[in-house]
PDB file of N, CA, C and O in Angstrom:
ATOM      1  N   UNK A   1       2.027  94.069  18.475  1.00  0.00           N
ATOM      2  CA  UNK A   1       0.842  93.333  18.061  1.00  0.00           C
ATOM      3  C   UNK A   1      -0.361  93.892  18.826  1.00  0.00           C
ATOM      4  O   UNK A   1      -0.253  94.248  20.000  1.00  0.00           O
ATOM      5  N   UNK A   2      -1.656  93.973  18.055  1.00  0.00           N
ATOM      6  CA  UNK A   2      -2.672  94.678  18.836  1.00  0.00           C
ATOM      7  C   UNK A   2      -3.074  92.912  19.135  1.00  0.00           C
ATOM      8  O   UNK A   2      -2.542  91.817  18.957  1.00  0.00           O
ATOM      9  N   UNK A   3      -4.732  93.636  19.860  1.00  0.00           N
ATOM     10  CA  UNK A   3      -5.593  93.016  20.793  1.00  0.00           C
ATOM     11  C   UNK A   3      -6.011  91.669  19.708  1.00  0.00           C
ATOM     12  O   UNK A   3      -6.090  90.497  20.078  1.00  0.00           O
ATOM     13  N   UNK A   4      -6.257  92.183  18.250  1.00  0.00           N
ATOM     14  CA  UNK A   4      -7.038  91.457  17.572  1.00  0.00           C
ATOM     15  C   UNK A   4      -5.890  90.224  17.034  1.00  0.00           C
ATOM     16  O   UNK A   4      -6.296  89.120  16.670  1.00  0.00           O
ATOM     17  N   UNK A   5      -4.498  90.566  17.041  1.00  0.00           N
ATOM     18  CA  UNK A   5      -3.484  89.551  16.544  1.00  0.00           C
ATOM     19  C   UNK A   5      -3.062  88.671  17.650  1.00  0.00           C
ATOM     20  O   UNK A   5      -2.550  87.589  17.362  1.00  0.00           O
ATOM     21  N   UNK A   6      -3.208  88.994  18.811  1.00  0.00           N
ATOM     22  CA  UNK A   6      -2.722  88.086  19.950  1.00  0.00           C
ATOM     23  C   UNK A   6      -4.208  87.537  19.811  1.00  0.00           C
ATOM     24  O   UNK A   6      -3.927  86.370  19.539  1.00  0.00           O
ATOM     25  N   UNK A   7      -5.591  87.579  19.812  1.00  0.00           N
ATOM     26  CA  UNK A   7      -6.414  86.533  19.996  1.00  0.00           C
ATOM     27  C   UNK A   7      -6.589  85.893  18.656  1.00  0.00           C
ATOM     28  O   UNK A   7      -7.357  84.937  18.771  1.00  0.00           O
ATOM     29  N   UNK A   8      -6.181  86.051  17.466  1.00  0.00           N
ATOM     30  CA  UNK A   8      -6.388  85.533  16.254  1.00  0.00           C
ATOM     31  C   UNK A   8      -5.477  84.282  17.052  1.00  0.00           C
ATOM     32  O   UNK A   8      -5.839  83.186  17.480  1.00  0.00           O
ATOM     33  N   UNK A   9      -3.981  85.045  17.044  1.00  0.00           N
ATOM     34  CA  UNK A   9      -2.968  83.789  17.729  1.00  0.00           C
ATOM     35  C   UNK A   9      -3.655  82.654  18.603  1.00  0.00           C
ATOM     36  O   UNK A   9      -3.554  81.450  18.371  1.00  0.00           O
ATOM     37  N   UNK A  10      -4.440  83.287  19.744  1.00  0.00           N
ATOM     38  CA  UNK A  10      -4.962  81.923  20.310  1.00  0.00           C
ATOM     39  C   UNK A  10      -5.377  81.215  20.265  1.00  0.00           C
ATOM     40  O   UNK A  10      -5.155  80.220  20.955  1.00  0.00           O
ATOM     41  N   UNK A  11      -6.505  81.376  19.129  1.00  0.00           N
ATOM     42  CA  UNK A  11      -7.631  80.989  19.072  1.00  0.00           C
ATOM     43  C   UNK A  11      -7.142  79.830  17.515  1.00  0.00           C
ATOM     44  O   UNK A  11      -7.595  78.715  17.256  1.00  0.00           O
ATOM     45  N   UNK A  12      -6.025  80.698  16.688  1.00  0.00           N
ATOM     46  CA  UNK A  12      -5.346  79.741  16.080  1.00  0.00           C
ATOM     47  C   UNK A  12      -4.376  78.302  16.613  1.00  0.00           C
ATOM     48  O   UNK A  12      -4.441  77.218  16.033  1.00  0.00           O
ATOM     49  N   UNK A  13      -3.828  78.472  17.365  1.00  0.00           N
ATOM     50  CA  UNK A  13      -3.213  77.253  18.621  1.00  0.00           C
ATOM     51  C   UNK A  13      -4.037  76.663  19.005  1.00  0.00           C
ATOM     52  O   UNK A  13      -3.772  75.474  18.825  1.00  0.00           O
ATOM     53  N   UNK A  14      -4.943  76.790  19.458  1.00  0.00           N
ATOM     54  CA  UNK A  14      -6.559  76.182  19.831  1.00  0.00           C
ATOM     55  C   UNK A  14      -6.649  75.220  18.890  1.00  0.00           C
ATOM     56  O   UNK A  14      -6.388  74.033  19.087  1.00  0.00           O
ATOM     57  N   UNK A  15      -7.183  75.921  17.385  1.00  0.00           N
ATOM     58  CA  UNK A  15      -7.833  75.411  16.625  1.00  0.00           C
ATOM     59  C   UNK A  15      -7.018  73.996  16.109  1.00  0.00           C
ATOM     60  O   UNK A  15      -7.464  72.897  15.780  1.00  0.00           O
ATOM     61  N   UNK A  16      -5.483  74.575  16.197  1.00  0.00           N
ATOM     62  CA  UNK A  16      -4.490  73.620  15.601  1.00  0.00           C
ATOM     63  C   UNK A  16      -4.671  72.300  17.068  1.00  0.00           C
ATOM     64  O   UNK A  16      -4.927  71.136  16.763  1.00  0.00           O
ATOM     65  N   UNK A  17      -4.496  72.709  18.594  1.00  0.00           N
ATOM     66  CA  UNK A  17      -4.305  71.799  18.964  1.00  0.00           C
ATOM     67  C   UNK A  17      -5.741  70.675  18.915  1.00  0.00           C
ATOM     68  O   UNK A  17      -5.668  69.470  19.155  1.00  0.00           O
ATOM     69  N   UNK A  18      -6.862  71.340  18.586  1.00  0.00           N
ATOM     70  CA  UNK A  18      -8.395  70.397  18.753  1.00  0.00           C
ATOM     71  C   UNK A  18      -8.170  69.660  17.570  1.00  0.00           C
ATOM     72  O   UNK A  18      -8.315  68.438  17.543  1.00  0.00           O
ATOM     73  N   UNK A  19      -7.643  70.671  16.083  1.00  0.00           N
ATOM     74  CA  UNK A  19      -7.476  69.594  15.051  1.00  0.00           C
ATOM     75  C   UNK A  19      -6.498  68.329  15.535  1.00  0.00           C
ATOM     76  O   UNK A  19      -6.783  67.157  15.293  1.00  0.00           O
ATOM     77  N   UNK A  20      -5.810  68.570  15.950  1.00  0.00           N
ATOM     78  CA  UNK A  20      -4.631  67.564  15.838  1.00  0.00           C
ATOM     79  C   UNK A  20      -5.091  66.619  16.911  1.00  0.00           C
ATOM     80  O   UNK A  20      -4.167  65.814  17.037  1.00  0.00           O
ATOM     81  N   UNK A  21      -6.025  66.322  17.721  1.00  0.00           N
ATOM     82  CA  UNK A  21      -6.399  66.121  18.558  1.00  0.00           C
ATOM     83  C   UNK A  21      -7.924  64.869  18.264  1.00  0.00           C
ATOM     84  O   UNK A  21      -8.427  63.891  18.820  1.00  0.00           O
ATOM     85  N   UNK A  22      -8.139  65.738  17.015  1.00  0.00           N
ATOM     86  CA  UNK A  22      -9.529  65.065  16.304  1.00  0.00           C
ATOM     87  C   UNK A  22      -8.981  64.144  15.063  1.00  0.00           C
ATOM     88  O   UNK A  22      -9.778  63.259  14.754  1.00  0.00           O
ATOM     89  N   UNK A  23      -7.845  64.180  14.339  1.00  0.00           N
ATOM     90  CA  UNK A  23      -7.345  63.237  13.764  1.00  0.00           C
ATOM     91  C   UNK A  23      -6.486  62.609  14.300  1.00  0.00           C
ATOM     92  O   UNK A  23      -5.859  61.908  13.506  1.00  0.00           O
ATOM     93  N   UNK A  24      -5.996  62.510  15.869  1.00  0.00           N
ATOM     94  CA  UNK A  24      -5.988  61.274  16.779  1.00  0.00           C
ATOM     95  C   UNK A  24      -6.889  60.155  16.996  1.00  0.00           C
ATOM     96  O   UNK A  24      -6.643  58.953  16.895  1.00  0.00           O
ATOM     97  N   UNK A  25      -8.226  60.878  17.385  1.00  0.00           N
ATOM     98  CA  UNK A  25      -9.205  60.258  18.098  1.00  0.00           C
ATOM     99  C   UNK A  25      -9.710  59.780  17.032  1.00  0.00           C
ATOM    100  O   UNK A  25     -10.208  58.742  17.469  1.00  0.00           O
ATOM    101  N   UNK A  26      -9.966  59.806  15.786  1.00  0.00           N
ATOM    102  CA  UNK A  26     -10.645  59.546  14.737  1.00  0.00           C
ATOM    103  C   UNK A  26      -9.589  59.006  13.403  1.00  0.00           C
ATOM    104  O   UNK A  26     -10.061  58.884  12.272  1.00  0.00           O
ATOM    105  N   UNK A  27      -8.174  58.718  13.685  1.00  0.00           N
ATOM    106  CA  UNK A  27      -7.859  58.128  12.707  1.00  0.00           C
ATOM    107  C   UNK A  27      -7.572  56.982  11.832  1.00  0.00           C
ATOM    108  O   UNK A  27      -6.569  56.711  11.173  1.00  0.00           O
ATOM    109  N   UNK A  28      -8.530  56.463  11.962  1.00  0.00           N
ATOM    110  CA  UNK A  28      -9.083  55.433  10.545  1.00  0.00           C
ATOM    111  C   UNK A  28      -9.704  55.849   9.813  1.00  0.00           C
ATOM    112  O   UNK A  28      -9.691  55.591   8.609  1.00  0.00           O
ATOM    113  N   UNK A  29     -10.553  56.766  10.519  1.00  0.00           N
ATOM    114  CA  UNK A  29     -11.413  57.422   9.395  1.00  0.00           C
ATOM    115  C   UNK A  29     -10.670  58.239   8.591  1.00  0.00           C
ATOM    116  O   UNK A  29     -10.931  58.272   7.388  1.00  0.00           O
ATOM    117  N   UNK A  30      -9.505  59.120   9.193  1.00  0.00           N
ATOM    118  CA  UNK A  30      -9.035  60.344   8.549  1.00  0.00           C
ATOM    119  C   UNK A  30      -8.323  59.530   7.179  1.00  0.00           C
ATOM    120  O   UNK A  30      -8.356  59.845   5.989  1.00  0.00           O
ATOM    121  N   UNK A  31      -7.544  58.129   8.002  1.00  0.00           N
ATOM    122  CA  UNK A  31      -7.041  57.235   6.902  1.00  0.00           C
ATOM    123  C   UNK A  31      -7.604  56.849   5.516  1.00  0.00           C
ATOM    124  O   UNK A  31      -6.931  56.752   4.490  1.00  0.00           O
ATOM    125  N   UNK A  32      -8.925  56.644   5.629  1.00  0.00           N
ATOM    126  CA  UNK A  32      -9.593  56.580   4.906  1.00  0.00           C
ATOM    127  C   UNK A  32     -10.266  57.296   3.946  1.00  0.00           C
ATOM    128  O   UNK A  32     -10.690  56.972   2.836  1.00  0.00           O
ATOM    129  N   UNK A  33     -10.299  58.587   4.719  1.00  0.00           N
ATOM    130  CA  UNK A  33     -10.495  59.752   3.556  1.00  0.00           C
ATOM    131  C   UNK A  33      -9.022  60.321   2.762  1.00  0.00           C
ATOM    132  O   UNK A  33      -9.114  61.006   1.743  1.00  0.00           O
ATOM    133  N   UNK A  34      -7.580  59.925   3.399  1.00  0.00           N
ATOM    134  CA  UNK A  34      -6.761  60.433   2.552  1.00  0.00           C
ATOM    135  C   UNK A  34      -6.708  59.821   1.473  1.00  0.00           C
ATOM    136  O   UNK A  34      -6.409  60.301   0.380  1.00  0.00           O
ATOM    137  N   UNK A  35      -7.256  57.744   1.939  1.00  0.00           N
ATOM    138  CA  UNK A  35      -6.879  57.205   0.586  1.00  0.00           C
ATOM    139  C   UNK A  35      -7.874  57.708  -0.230  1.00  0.00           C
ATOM    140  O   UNK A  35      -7.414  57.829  -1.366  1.00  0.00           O
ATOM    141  N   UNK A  36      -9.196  58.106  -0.159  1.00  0.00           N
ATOM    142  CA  UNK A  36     -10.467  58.486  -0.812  1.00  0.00           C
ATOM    143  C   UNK A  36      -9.773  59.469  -1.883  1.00  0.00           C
ATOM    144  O   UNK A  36      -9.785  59.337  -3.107  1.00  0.00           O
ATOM    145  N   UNK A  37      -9.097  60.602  -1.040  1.00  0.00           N
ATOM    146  CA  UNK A  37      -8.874  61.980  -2.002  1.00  0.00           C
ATOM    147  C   UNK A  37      -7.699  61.879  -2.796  1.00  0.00           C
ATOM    148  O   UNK A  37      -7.324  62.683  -3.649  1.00  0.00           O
ATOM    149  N   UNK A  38      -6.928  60.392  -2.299  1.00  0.00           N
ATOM    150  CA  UNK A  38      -5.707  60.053  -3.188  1.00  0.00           C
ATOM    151  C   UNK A  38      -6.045  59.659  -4.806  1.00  0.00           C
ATOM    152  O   UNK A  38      -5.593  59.843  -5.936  1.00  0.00           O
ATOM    153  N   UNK A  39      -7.102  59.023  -4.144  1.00  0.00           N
ATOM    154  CA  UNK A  39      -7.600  58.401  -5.781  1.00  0.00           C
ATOM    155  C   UNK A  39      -8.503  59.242  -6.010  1.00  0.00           C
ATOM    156  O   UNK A  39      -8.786  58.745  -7.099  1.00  0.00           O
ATOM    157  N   UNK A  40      -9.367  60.287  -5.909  1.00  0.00           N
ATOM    158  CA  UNK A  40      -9.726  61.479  -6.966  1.00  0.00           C
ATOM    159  C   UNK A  40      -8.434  61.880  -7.404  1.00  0.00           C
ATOM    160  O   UNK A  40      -8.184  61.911  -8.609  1.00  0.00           O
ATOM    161  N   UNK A  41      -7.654  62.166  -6.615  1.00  0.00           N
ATOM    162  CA  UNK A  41      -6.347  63.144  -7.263  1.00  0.00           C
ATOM    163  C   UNK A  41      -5.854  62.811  -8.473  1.00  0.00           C
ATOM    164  O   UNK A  41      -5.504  63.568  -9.378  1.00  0.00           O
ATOM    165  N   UNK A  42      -5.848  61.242  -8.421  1.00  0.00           N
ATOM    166  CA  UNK A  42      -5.220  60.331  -9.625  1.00  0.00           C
ATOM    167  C   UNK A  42      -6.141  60.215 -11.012  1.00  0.00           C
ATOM    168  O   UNK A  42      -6.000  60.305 -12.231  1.00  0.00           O
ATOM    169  N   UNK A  43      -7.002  59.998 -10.185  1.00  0.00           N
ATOM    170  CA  UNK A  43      -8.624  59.860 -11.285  1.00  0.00           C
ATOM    171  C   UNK A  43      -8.486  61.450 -12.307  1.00  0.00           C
ATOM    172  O   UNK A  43      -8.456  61.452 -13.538  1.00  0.00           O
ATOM    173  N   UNK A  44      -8.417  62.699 -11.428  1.00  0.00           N
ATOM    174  CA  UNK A  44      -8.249  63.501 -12.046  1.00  0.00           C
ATOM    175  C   UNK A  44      -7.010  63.979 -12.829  1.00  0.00           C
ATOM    176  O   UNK A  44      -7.063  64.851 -13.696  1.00  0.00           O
ATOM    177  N   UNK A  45      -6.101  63.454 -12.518  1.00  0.00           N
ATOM    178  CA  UNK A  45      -4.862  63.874 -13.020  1.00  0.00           C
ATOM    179  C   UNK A  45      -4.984  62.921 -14.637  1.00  0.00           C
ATOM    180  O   UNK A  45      -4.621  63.439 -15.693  1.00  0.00           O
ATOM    181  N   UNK A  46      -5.532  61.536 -14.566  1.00  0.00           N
ATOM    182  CA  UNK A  46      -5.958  61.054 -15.473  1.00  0.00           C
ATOM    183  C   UNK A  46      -6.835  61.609 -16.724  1.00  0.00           C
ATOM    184  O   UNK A  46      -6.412  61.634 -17.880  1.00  0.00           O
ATOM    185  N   UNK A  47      -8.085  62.039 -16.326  1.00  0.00           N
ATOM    186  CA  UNK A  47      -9.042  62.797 -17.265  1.00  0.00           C
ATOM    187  C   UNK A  47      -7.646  63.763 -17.587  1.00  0.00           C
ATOM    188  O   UNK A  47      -6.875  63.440 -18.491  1.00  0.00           O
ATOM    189  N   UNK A  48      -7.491  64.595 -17.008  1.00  0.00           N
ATOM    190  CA  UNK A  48      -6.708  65.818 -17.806  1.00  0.00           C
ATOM    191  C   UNK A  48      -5.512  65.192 -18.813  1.00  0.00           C
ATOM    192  O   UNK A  48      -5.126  65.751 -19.839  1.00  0.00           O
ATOM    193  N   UNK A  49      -5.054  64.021 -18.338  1.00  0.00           N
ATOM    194  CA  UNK A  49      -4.221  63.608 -19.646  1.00  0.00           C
ATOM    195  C   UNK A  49      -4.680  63.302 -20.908  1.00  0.00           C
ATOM    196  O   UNK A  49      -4.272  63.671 -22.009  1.00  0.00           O
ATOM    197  N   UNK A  50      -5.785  62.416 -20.524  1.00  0.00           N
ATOM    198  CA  UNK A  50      -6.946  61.941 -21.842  1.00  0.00           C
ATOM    199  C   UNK A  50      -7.311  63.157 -22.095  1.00  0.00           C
ATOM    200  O   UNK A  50      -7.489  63.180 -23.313  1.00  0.00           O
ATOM    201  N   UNK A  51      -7.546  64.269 -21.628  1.00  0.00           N
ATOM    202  CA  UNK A  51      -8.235  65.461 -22.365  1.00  0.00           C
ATOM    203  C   UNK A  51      -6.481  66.151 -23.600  1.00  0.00           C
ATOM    204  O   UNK A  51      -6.388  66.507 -24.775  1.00  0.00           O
ATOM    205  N   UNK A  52      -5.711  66.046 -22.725  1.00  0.00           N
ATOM    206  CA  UNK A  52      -4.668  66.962 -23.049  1.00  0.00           C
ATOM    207  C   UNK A  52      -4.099  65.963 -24.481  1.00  0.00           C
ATOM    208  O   UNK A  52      -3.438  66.402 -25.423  1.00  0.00           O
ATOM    209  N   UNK A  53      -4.508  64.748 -24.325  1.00  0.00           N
ATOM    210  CA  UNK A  53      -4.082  63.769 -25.353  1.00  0.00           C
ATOM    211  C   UNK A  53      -4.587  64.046 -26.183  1.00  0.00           C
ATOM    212  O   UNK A  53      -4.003  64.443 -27.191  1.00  0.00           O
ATOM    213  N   UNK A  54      -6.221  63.917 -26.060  1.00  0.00           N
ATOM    214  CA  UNK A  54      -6.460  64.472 -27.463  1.00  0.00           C
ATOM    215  C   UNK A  54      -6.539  65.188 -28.160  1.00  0.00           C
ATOM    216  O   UNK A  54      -6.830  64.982 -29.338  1.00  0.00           O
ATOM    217  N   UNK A  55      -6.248  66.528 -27.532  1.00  0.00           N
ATOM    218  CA  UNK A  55      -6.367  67.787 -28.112  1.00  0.00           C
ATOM    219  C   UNK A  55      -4.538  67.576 -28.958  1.00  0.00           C
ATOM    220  O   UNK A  55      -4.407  67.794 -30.163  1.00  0.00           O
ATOM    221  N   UNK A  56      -3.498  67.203 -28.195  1.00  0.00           N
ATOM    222  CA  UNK A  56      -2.597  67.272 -29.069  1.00  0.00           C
ATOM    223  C   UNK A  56      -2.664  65.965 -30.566  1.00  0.00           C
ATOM    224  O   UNK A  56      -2.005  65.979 -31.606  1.00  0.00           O
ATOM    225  N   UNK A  57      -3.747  64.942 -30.088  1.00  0.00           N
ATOM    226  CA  UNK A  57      -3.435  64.168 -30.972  1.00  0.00           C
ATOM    227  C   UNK A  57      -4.360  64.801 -32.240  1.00  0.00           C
ATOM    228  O   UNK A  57      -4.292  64.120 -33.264  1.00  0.00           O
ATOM    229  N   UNK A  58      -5.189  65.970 -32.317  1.00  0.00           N
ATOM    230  CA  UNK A  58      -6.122  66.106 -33.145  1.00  0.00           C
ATOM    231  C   UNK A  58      -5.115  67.120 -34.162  1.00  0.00           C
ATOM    232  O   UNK A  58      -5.363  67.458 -35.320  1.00  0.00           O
ATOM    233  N   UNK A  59      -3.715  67.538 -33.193  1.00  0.00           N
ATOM    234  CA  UNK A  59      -3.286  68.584 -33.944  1.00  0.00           C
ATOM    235  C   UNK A  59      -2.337  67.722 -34.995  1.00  0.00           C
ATOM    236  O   UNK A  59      -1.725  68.302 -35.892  1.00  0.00           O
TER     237      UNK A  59
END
């Protein structure tokens, strides 16, 4: 491994331990944004059925 893959490595461990570190210190909030992006996910998975519905129901 060169110079540039052992500090990618560190600086990746870093990054992982501050993340993991910041959705400690902050998780209600993080809670709160999973339920947030749970229900786009659904919301969207929705439109695409109503879209996909009608295109088969037109056929």
């Amino acid at each position: 491994m060169d110079k540039v893959g052992v500090i990618s490595l560190i600086v990746g461990i870093i990054l992982c331990a501050l993340g993991g570190y910041a959705i400690w210190a902050f998780l209600p909030q993080v809670i709160i944004a999973v339920q947030g992006l749970i229900g786009i996910v659904v919301l969207l998975a929705g439109l695409m059925m109503v879209v996909f519905g009608i295109l088969i129901f037109k056929d």
